[in-house]
N, C-alpha and C positions, 0 to 999 in steps of 0.2 A: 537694757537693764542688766547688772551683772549681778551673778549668779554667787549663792551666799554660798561659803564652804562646806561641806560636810565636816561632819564630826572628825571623821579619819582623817581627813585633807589638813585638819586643823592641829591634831596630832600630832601629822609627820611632818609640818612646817615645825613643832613644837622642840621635834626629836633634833631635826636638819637643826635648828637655828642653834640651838645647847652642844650638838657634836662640833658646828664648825667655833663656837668659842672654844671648846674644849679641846680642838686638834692644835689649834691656835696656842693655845696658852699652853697643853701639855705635851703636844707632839702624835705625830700615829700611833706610837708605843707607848704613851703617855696613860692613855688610857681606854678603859675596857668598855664592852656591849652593858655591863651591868652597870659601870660610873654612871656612864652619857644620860642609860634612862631614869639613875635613884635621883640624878641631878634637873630633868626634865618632869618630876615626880610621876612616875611612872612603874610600873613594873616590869623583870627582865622579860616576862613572856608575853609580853604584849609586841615587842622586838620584831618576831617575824612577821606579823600583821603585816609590817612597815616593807622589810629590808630582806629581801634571801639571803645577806651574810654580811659580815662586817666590813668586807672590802667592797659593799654596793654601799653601805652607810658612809665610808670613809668616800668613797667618790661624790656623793652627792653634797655631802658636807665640804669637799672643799671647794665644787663646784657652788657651793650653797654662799661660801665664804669670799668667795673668789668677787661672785657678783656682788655680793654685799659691798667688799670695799670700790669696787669700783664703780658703784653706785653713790656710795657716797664723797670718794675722791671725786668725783664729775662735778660733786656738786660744792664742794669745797672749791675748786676750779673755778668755775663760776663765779661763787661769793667775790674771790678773790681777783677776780678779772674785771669788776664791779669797782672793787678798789683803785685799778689802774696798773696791775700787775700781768705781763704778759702772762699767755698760757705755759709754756714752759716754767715762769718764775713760779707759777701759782702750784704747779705741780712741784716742782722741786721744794721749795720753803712747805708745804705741807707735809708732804712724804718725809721729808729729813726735821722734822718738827720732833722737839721734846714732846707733844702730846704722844704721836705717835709709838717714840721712842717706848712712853711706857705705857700703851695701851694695846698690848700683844693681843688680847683677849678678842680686839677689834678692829685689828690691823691687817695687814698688808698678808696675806696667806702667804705670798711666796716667799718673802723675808721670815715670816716665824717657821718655813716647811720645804725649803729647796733644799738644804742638805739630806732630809731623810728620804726625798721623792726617789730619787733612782733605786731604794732598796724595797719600794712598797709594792703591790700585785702592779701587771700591767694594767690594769684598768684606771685603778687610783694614778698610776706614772703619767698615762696618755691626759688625764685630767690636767697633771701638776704642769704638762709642758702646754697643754693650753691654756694654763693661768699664765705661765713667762710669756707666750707669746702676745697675749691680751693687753700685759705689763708693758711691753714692748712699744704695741699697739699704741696705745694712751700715750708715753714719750713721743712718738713719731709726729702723731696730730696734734702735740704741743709742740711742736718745734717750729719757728717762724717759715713762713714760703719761700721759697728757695734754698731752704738750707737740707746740707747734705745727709737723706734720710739714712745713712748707715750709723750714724753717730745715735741715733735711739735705743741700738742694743747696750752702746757701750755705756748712756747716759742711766739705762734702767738697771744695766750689770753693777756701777757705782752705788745708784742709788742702795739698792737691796743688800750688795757687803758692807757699805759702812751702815745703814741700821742695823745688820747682823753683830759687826765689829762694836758699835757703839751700847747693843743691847749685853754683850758679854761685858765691855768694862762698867755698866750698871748705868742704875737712874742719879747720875754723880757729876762733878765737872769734866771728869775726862772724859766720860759719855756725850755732854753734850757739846763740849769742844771739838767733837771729835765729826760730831753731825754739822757744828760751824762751818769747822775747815771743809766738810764736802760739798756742803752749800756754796760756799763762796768760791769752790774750784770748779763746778760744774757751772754757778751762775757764770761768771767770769770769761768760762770759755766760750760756752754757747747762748747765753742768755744777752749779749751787748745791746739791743735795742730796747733796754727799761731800766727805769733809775735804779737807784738802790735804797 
């Protein structure tokens, strides 16, 4: 029998789940201890209950965020492996997806937060580089058997600048042309064992 959450436990899933859209959509700097909780409807002094400081909130949030998408990338995967889509293809056509493109809010943490990681506490950084390697991770075990596992980094390093690249020229056609062209350059090179 599993055990029903507490009040708090329910809380701080409440505070996690509202910080990591919020790091998401506005950045570390983006926004503050007081935004996270007026937006979680909360009060600010209810805060320490949770978190001894904003950089344990910011860690848990993108650890919070981290696993989210890759929870539900898994399962996007799947659907689309169902289809008849290798696991690489499944993963690359999702990730480089116009949904994606405009859904920061609930996206891919490393693509909306690898530029600002190297400037944030070491706590929050050791997080951000366990979410690239995670990233990494997931390319690697979509890549067909036998193929050469060093091309994961390079396959996850494309993926994450052209969303980055694509999210700066907007939700537009050169945005989403721009997700085309890496689709079909990444499928092309390593994805050859699935139609198109």
């Amino acid at each position: 029998m599993q055990a029903i959450p507490s009040r708090k436990a329910l809380t701080h899933e409440r505070i996690l789940e509202t910080a990591a859209r919020a790091i998401r959509r506005a950045g570390f700097n983006g926004v503050g201890v007081a935004d996270i909780m007026k937006e979680a409807g909360l009060t600010h002094g209810g805060f320490y209950a949770h978190f001894a400081s904003r950089d344990a909130l910011l860690t848990e949030a993108l650890e919070h965020a981290g696993n989210q998408n890759a929870n539900h990338m898994g399962k996007g995967i799947v659907r689309r492996q169902t289809d008849g889509a290798t696991p690489l293809r499944a993963l690359v056509e999702a990730y480089l997806s116009e949904r994606h493109l405009t859904g920061v809010e609930n996206g891919c943490a490393v693509a909306a937060l690898v530029s600002e990681m190297p400037r944030q506490a070491p706590e929050v950084r050791a997080v951000g580089a366990q979410r690239v390697r995670s990233l990494v991770a997931l390319v690697e075990r979509s890549l067909p058997p036998g193929a050469d596992n060093t091309a994961a980094a390079a396959i996850a390093s494309q993926m994450v600048g052209a969303m980055q690249l694509a999210r700066a020229l907007g939700d537009n056609a050169e945005g989403k042309a721009l997700l085309a062209a890496n689709r079909n350059a990444l499928l092309a090179q390593y994805d050859t064992t699935s139609q198109t």
